[in-house]
N, C-alpha and C positions, 0 to 999 in steps of 0.2 A: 384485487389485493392492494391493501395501502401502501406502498415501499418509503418508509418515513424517510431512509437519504435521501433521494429522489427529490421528497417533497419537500426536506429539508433545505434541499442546492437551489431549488426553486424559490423560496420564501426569502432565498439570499443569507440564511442564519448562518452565525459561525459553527464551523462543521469540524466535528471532534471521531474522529475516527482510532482505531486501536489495533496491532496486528497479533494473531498467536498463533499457534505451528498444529497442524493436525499430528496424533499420534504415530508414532514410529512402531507400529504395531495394530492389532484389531479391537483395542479396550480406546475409546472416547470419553472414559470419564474424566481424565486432568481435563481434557480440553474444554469440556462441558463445566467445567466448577468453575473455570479462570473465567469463561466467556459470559457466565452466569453473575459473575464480580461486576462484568462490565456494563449488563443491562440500566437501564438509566441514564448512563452515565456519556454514552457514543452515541453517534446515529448509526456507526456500521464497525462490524466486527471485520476484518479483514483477514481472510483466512490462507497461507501462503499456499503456491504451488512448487515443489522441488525445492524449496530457498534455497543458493550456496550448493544447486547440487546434489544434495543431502535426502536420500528417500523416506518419505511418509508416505503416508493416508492421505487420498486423492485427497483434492482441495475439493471438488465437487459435492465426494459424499461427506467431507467434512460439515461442508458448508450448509449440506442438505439435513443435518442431524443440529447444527445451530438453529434451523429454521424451524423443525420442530419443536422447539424449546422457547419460540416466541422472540431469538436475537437476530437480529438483519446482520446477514451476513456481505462481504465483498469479497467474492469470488475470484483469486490470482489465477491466469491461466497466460502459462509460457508455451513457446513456441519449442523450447528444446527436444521434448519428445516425443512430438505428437507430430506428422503431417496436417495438410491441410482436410481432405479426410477426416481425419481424428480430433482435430481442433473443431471443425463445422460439427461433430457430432457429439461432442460432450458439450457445443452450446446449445445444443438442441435440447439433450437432457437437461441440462442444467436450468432453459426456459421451462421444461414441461415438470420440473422438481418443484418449480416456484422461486426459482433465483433468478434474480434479475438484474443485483448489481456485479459487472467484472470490470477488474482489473487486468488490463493486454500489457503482455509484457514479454521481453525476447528471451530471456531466461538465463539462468548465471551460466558459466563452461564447467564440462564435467570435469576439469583437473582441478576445481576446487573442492571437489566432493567427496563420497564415497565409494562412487562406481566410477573411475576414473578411465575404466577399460570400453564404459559402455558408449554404446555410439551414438554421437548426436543428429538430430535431424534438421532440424530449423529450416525448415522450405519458406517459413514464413516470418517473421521479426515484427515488431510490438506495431509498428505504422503498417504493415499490410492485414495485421491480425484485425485491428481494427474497424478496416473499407471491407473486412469479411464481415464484423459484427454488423457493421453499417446497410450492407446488402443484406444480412438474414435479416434486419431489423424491415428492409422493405422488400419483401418475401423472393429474392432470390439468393441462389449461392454462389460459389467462386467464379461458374462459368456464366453469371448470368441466367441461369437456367431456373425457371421459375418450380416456388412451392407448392406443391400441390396439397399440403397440411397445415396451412396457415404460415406466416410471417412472425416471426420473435418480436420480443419487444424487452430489448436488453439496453443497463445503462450502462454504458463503455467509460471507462478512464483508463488513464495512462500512468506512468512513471514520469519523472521529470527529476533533474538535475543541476540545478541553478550552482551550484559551485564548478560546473563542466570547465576545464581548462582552455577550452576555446568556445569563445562567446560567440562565434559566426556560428560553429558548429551546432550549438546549444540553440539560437535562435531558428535555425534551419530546424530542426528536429520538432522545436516543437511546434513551430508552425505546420508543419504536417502531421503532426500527431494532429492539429486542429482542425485540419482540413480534414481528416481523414475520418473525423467524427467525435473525436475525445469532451467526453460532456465534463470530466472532474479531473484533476492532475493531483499525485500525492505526490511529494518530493522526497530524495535520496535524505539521510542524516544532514540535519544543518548546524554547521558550529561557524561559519560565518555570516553572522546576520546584516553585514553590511553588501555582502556579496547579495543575499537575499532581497535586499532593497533595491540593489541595482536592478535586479533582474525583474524585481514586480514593476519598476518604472520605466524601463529600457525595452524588455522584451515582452513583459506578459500585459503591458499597458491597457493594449486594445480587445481584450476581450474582456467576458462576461464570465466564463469557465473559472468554477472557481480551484484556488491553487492554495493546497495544504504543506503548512512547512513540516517537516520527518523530524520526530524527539527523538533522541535515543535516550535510555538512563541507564548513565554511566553507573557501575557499582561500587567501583576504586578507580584508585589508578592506575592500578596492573591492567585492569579490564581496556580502560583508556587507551593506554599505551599498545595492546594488542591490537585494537581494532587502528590504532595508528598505523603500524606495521603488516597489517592483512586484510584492512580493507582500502581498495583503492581509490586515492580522488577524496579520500576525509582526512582531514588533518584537525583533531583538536586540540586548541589552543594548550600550551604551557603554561598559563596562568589555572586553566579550569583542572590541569593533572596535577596541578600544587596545591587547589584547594581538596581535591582528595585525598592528595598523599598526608596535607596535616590535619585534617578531619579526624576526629576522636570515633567519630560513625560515619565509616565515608559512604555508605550505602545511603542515611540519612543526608548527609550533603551532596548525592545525586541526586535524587528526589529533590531538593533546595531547586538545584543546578537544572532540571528538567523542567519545575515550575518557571522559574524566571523566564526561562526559553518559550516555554508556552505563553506569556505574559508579552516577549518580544515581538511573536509572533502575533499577536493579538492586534499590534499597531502597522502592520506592513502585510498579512495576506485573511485569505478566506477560512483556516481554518488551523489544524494541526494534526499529523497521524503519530500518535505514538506509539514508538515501541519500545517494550519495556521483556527484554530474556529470559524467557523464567521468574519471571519476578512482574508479574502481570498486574496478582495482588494489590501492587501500587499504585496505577494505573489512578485510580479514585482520590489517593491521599494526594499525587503530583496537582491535579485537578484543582480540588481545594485549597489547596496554597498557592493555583494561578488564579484562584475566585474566580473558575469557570463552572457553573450551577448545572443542580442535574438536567437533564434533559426531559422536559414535560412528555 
């Protein structure tokens, strides 16, 4: 099987990736029309696990129903709910499904969510999740103990966070996410692109893995200003919440505000993940107004 990210991160191309949410329910068709927009246009559809908490539709069988459909999917898989146990054995399905690319990640806390009551597990966090995919990938499991069904062959990325408030902290992490196996990194929301620079020159200098900066499309400034206030560690600027606030179509000067970012991003890292809330649709028009061409 061809895995064009894969082959894409290989070839060194700028790598254009997209995130959407599996169904909150047993019907897949929004998910399937949004992700259907995107063909061409990404090398990997990223399909969340748990985002925020918030229960859906496994990311697995998500991702395993994109695959049907001819889109490359990247597999989210957090550590919140699953033991170690149950993480080794949805990568296992997840290899013998035909998914290949995941994304390890520790997972948001359930007092952000819906199930606030429910209990968390987390025996394992995004850097040990990883030295797991790393040994399935050369046919043993947690303990070492060898496969008797063959060896996976999974491509692992990480999370990463270049705005992190402590830069020691931040360089520590992801040096172990490196060491630990991390072939591709997508980063949190970027609204400091000079923080961005820093961090491609200071910290991510020395490798080869490449590093995609996170769009968000803002849709006003109400929207702006909440993910101010609820999400942590992002703060966008007061200039770019003014340009929505007097925006006659401030949806259309997100989309603006999204391209240029992807345009920013074009001069300082490997690539760009964007996400776009419901509003996926976009995804193609941001594109075209950063003159990033479809995807052969």
């Amino acid at each position: 099987m061809i895995n064009r990210f894969r082959q894409a991160v290989q070839n060194k191309e700028f790598l254009i990736t997209a995130e959407v949410t599996p169904p909150k329910g047993g019907n897949p068709t929004r998910m399937l029309e949004v992700a259907k927009q995107l063909k061409g246009r990404v090398h990997g559809v990223n399909v969340t696990d748990g985002s925020r908490a918030v229960l859906r539709m496994s990311s697995m069988a998500a991702s395993a129903l994109l695959l049907q459909y001819g889109i490359e999917p990247i597999c989210q898989m957090a550590c919140r709910d699953r033991n170690a146990i149950g993480l080794q054995a949805d990568l296992m399905g997840a290899h013998a499904l035909g998914l290949r690319n995941i994304l390890a990640l520790t997972g948001d806390p359930l007092k952000a969510g819906d199930h606030p009551q429910s209990k968390s597990v987390f025996e394992l966090e995004s850097v040990r999740l990883l030295k797991v995919i790393d040994n399935l990938n050369r046919g043993v499991d947690f303990h070492n103990k060898s496969l008797p069904d063959e060896a996976l062959d999974l491509f692992a990325g990480a999370a990463v966070d270049p705005q992190s408030p402590s830069w020691s902290g931040l360089k520590s992490r992801f040096e172990r996410k490196l060491a630990a196996g991390a072939q591709f990194f997508q980063s949190q929301l970027i609204t400091d692109f000079d923080r961005l620079d820093k961090f491609m020159h200071q910290i991510a200098a020395g490798t080869d893995k490449p590093i995609l900066a996170g769009i968000f499309l803002l849709k006003s400034a109400k929207n702006a200003q909440f993910i101010n206030k609820n999400v942590p560690g992002v703060e966008i600027p007061e200039s770019i919440i003014k340009r929505l606030a007097d925006a006659s179509e401030p949806l259309q000067e997100g989309v603006k505000i999204a391209a240029e970012q992807v345009q920013l991003a074009k001069e300082l890292c490997h690539g760009v993940h964007v996400m776009a809330v419901k509003r996926e649709d976009l995804i193609p028009q941001i594109l075209d107004l950063a003159g990033v061409n479809p995807i052969v």
